[in-house]
C-alpha positions in Angstrom: 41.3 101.4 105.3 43.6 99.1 104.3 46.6 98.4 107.3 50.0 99.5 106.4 52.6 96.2 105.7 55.6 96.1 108.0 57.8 95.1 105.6 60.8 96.9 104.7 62.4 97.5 101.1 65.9 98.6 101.2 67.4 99.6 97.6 71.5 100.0 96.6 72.4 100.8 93.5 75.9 100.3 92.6 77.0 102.0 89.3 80.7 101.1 88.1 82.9 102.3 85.3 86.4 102.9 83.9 88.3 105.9 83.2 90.6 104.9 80.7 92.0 101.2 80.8 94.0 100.2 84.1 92.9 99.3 87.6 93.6 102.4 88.7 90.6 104.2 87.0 88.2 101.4 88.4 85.1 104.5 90.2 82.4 103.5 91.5 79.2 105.4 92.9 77.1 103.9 95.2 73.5 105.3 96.4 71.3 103.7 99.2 68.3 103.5 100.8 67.5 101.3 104.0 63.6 101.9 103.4 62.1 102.5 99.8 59.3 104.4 102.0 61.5 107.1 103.3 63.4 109.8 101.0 66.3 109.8 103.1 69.4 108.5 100.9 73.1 108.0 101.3 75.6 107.9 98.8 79.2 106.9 98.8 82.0 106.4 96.1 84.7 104.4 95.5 87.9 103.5 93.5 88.8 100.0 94.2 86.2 96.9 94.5 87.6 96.3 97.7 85.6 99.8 99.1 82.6 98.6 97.2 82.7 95.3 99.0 83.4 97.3 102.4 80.4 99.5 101.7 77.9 96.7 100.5 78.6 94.8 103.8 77.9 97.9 105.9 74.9 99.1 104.2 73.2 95.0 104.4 74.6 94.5 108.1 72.8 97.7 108.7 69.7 96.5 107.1 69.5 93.7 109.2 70.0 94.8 112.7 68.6 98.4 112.2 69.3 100.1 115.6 
């Protein structure tokens, strides 16, 4: 039996778009996972890239120093 690897896999997807043509229909869906092994997922949306950026640093800060 082959020993199970203690490496983790975490996956965020970040899908963007535009609803029309200004800054103000910027959307964004976000959908994370902190191990690919485990179901478990989180997701989050956003209308400016400034969320997106908040978000993203959350989500790998988290995957660092898992608590």
């Amino acid at each position: 039996m082959k020993p199970q690897s203690s490496d983790r896999t975490g996956i965020l997807i970040v899908r963007l778009w535009i609803e029309g043509n200004a800054r103000e229909d910027f959307r964004a869906r976000i959908t994370q996972t902190l191990d690919s092994a485990s179901p478990e997922q989180a997701m989050a949306t956003a209308a400016n890239p400034e969320d997106v950026y908040a978000v993203v640093k959350t989500w790998v800060e988290t995957f660092v120093n898992p608590n």
